[in-house]
N, C-alpha and C positions, 0 to 999 in steps of 0.2 A: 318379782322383786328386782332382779337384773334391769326388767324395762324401766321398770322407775325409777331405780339410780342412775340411770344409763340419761333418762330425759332431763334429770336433774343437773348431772353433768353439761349437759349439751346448753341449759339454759345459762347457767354459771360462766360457758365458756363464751357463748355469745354477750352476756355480760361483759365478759374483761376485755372481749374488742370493741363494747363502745368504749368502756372505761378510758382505753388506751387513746381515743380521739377526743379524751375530755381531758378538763385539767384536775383530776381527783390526786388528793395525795396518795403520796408513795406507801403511806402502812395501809390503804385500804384498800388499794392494788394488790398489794401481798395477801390480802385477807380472800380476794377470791382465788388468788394462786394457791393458796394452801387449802381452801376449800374443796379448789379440783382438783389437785393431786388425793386428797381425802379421800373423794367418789370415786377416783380412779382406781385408788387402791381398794376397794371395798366390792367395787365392780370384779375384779380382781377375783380376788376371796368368793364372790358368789358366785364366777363362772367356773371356779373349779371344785366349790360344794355341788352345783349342778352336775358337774362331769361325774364325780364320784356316784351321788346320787345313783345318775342316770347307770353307771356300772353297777351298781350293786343290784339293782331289780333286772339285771340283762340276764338273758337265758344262760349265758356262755357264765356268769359270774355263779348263777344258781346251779349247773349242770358239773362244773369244776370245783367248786370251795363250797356250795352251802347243801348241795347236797349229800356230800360224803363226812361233814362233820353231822347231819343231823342222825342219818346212818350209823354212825359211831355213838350215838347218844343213845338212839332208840334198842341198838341190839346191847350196850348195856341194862337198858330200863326193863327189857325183855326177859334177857336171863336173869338175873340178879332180884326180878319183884319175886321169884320164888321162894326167896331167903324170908324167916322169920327172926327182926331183929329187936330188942327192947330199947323203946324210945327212952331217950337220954333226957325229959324234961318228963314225961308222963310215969315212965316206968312200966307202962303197957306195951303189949305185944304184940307187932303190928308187921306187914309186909315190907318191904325195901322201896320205896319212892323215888319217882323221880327227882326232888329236894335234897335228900340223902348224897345222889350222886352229886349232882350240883355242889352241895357243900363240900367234898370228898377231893374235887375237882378246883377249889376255890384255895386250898388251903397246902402252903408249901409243903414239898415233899417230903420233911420230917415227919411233921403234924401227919401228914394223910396218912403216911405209912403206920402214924401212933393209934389214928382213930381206926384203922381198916383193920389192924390186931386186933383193937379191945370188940370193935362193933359184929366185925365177920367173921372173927375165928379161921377156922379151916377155909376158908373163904377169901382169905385177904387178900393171895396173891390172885385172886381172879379178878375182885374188885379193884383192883391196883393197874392190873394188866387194860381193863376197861379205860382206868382213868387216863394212862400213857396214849391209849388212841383218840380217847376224845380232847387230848389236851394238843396233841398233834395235827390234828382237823381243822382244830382251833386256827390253832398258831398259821398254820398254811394260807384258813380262809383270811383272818386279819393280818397279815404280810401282802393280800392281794390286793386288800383294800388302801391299806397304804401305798401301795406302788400305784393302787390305780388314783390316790389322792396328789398325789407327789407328781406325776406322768400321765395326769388325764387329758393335758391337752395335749401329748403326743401322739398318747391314744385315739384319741378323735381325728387327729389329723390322719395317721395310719388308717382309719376307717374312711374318712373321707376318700382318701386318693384311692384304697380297694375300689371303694365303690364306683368314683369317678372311672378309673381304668375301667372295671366290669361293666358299666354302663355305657363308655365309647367303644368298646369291644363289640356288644349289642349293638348298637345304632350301625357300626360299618358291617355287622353282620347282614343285618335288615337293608340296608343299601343295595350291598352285594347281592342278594337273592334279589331285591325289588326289581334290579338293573335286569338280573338275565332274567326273571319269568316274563317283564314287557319288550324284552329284544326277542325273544321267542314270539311273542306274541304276533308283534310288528311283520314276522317273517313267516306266520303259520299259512299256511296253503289256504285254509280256509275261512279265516279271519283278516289276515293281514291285509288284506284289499280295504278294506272296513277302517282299520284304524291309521294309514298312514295315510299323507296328501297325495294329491292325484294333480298332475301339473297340465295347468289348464282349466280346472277345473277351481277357482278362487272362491267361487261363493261357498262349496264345498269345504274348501281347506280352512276358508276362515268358521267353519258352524263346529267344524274339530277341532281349530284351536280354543276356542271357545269350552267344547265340552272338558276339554282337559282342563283348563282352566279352573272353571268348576267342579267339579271332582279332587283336584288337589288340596282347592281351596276346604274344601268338605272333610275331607280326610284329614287334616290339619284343625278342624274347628275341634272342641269338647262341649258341647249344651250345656253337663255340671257343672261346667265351672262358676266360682261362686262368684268373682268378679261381673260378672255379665247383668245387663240390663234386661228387662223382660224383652225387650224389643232384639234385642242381641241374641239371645237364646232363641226368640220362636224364629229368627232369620236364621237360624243354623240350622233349628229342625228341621225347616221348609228346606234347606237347600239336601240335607241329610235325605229327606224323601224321595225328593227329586232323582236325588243318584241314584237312590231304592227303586223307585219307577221305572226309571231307564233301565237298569242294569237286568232286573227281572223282564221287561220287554223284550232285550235285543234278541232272543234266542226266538221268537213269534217272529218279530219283524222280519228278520234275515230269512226264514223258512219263506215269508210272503214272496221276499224281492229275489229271491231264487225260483220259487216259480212263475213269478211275473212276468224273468228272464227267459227262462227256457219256453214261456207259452209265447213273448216275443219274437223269441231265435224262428221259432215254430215258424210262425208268421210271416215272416220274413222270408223263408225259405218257399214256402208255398207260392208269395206274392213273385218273387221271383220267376217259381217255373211259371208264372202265368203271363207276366210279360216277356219270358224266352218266348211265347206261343204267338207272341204279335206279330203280323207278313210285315218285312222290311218295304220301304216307299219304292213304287217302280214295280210292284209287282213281287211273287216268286211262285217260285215253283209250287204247281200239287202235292200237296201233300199225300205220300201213298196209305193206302187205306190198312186200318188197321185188321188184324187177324177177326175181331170179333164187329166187323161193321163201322163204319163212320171212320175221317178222321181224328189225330190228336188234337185237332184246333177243335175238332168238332165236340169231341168230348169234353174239350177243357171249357169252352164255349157254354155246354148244356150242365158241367157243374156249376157253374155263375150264374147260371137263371134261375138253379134250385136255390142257391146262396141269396139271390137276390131275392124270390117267394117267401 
């Protein structure tokens, strides 16, 4: 209802600005000025029946006021159905209703205290004493309602800003942790080689800028949302995966290029002692013989033949 008064207004008002660049008379100018102030006012009226509304089915409205008068209702409906009282239209003899109270409750406090003599006898002031609490419940829950009819958009506003605070409280929380668990990262002994650039090395540092890039981008998309095209959603999930794939990898890959490394180092070491085993040009000295036969060159020599076989 609100959206429809709300677009009816909005047309009315773009009415009166062409009006204004036309030459219409002045009473029919006023006819759409007092039109919008109308809708205005009415718009008015339904956003604060909406406020009430929406308080009166809120958990805090039913947990505060409508649960402690219904409480007050039922534990007289409870004790009091014990009584046998004779209905005042039939003359028969029947148990204590909830109707009974009801009416008992309805009816100024002369009256009540007249009917609760003649109807409950020994009984009245209990019945009496019931009606003072459910009248009480009452009164409490409709005073809340009024305040929240009167003060709903104060209310909402107080909600709003809770919430707004509670939620940039969250967000610099989620910050703050995001910040130091990848500064760690950045620095861990055995990760940290992996995620930050390496200088010198450009084609590297651009495929990392890169993966971040995507990744943030990914973490930031939502596929549900309902704004999105089909084409928009399967390009999120595809990129969603993607992170999924890489992310479950790196812990395989990195075991590869660590031992890739160290069967390199290997190699490298070996190759090494076999070119220390080269005679320098010009000649050099014999090598003297080793304890088990043969020189070092010689042996170094006859493992290269078997390597080479």
């Amino acid at each position: 209802m609100k959206d429809e008064w709300k677009a009816k207004a909005e047309d009315l008002e773009r009415q009166l600005v062409s009006a204004r660049t036309t030459n219409l008379a002045t009473q029919e100018k006023q006819g759409y000025l007092d039109q919008i102030k109308g809708l205005a006012d009415r718009n008015k009226v339904l956003e604060d029946e909406i406020r009430f509304v929406n308080y009166e089915q809120s958990s805090e409205f039913k947990s505060k006021y409508q649960d402690p008068y219904e409480k007050a209702f039922n534990n007289a409906l409870e004790e009091m159905s014990e009584l046998v009282v004779v209905d005042q239209n039939t003359g028969a003899r029947r148990q204590v209703n909830a109707q009974d109270i009801v009416a008992l409750c309805q009816l100024p406090l002369q009256d009540a205290r007249a009917l609760a003599n003649d109807l409950y006898g020994d009984f009245a002031d209990d019945m009496m004493a019931h009606r003072a609490e459910i009248k009480k419940t009452f009164k409490i829950r409709q005073d809340a309602l009024k305040e929240a009819r009167e003060n709903g958009g104060k209310r909402m506003k107080d909600q709003q800003e809770l919430a707004k605070t509670a939620f940039d409280t969250m967000t610099r929380e989620i910050k703050t942790t995001w910040d130091a668990v990848n500064g760690r990262a950045m620095k861990d002994a055995n990760y940290g080689k992996y995620l930050t650039p390496v200088e010198g090395d450009q084609n590297g540092n651009q495929r990392l800028a890169k993966g971040y890039e995507m990744v943030d981008r990914a973490f930031n998309e939502i596929p549900n949302n309902p704004n999105l095209t089909k084409e928009q959603r399967d390009a999120i999930i595809e990129r969603h995966a993607v992170v999924r794939n890489r992310a479950a990898g790196f812990g395989r890959l990195r075991a590869w290029y660590e031992a890739a490394m160290k069967e390199n180092d290997e190699l490298k070491e070996e190759l090494k002692q076999y070119r220390g085993s080269t005679p320098p040009a010009g000649g050099a000295p014999a090598p003297e013989p080793s304890a088990n036969g043969g020189s070092a060159r010689d042996r170094i020599l006859g493992e290269l033949r078997k390597k080479a076989r």
